[in-house]
C-alpha positions in Angstrom: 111.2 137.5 15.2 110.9 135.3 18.1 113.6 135.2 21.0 115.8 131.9 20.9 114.1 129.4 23.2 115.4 127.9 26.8 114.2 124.6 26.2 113.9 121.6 23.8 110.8 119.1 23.3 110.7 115.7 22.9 107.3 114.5 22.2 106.2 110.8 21.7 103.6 108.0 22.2 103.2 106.6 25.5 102.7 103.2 24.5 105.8 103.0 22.8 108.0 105.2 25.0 110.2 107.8 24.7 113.3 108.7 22.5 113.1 105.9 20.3 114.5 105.7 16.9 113.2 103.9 14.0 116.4 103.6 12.4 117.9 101.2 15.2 115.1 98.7 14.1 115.7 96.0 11.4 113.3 96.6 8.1 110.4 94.6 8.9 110.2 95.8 12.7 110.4 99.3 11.3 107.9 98.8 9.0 106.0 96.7 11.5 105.7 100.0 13.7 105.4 102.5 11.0 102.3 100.1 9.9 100.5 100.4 13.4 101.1 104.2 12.9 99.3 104.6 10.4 96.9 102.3 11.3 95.8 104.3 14.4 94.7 107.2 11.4 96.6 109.8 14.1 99.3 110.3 11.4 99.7 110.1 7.6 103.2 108.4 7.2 104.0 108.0 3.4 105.1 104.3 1.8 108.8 105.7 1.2 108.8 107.2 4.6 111.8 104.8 6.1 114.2 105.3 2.9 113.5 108.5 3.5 114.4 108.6 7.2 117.2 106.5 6.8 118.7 108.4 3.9 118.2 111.6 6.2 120.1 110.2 9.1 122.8 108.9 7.1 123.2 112.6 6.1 122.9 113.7 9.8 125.9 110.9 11.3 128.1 112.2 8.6 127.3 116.3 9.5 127.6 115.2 13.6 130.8 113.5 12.5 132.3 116.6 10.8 130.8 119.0 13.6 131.5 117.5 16.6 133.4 114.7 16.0 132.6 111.1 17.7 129.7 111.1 20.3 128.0 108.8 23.1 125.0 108.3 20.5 125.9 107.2 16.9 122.1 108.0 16.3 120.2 110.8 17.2 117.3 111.4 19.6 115.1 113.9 17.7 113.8 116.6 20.2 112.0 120.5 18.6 113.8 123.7 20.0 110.9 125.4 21.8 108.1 124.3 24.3 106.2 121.8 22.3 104.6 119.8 25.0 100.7 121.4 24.0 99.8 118.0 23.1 98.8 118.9 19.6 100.1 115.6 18.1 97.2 113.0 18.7 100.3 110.4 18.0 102.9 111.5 20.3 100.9 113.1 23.1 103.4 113.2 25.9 106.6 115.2 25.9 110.0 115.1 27.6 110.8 119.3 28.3 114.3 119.6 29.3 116.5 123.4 29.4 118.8 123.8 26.6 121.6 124.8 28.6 121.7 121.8 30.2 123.1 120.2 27.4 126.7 121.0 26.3 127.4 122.2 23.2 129.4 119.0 21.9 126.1 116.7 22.4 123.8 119.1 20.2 122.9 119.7 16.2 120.1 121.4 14.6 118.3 121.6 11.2 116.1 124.1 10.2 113.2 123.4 9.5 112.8 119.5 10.6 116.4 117.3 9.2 113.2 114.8 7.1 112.2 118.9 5.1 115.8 120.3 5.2 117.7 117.9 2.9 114.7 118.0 0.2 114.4 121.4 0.3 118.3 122.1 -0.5 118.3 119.4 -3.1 114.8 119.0 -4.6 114.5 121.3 -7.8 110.7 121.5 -7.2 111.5 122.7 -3.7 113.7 125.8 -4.7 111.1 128.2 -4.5 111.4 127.6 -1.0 115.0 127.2 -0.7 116.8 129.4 2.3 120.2 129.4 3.3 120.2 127.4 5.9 118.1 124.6 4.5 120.2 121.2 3.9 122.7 122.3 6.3 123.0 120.9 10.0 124.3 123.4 12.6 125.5 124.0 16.3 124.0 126.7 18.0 125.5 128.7 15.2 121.6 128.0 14.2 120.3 131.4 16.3 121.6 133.8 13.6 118.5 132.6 11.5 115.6 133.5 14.2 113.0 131.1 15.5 110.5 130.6 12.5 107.5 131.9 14.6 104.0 132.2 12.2 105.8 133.2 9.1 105.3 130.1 7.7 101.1 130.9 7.8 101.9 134.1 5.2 104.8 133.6 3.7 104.6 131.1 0.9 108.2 130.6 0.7 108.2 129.3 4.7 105.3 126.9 4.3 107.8 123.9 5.5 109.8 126.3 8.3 107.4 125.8 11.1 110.0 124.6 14.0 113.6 123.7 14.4 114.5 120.1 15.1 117.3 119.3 17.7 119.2 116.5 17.5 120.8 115.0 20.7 123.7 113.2 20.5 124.3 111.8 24.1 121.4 110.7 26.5 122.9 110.6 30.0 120.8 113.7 30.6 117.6 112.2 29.2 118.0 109.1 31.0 118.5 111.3 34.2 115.4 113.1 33.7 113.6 110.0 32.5 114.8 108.4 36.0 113.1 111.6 37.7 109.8 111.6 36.0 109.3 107.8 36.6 110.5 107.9 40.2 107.5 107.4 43.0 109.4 109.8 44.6 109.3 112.7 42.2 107.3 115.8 43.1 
């Protein structure tokens, strides 16, 4: 099993910036931008997808609630636990890498695998084949007990949706402060 990672990823499209949310935009711009999406062919995005997304972070406000409490961020900037900046995603081909332990504690939850496969996995009766403990819940860094998923998912059936974790940040002073670094002439 892979060692817990020092760092988090967030990866995302130039064009559009970084650590944006779709569920801060009204339907039709939402829609608007998940339509160019998949209109670029770099990523299938289903029809349902937004329900799906917004029913998913409804589900991860009400976990951050009960874990943490309130927070700077009411929604979440999604990041992946692990070095993901390989630019492997044709759609979101630049990355944000910050160190985990930058972060405190109170400003971080996790699901494992990705929050949009968790839920559906713990509540989806054609899913349980797949179903681990620690699908459809959202954790602190209470998440380490389970192990990074490493390859398992390539020859374990019952992995096939565990490839990463997915972090969610609740407070982006520290992202803004990095932001402010990588954009400043003055950066090395």
């Amino acid at each position: 099993m892979e060692s817990f990672p020092e760092v988090i990823t967030h990866n995302y499209d130039p064009r559009r910036g970084p650590c944006r949310n779709i569920c801060e935009l009204s339907e039709e711009q939402a829609e608007r931008v998940l339509d160019e999406i998949r209109a670029s062919g770099l990523r299938a995005i289903k029809a349902n997808y937004l329900e799906r997304r917004r029913l998913t972070e409804e589900w991860l406000i009400r976990e951050r609630r009960r874990l943490l409490g309130p927070t700077k961020l009411e929604r979440p900037v999604y990041f992946f636990l692990g070095d993901f900046a390989d630019g492997k995603d044709p759609s979101r081909p630049s990355s944000l890498v910050i160190r985990l332990r930058e972060f405190p504690p109170e400003t971080l939850t996790f699901t494992y695998p990705d929050s949009m496969a968790s839920l559906p996995i713990a509540t989806r009766d054609d899913l349980r084949p797949q179903r681990k403990r620690y699908h459809g819940q959202v954790f602190t860094l209470g998440v380490a007990e389970f192990g990074m998923p490493g390859e398992r998912w390539k020859s374990d059936p019952t992995m096939k949706y565990d490839k990463f974790i997915e972090v969610q940040v609740w407070d982006d002073r520290l992202i803004n402060e990095r932001l402010l670094q990588v954009d400043s002439p003055l950066s090395p």
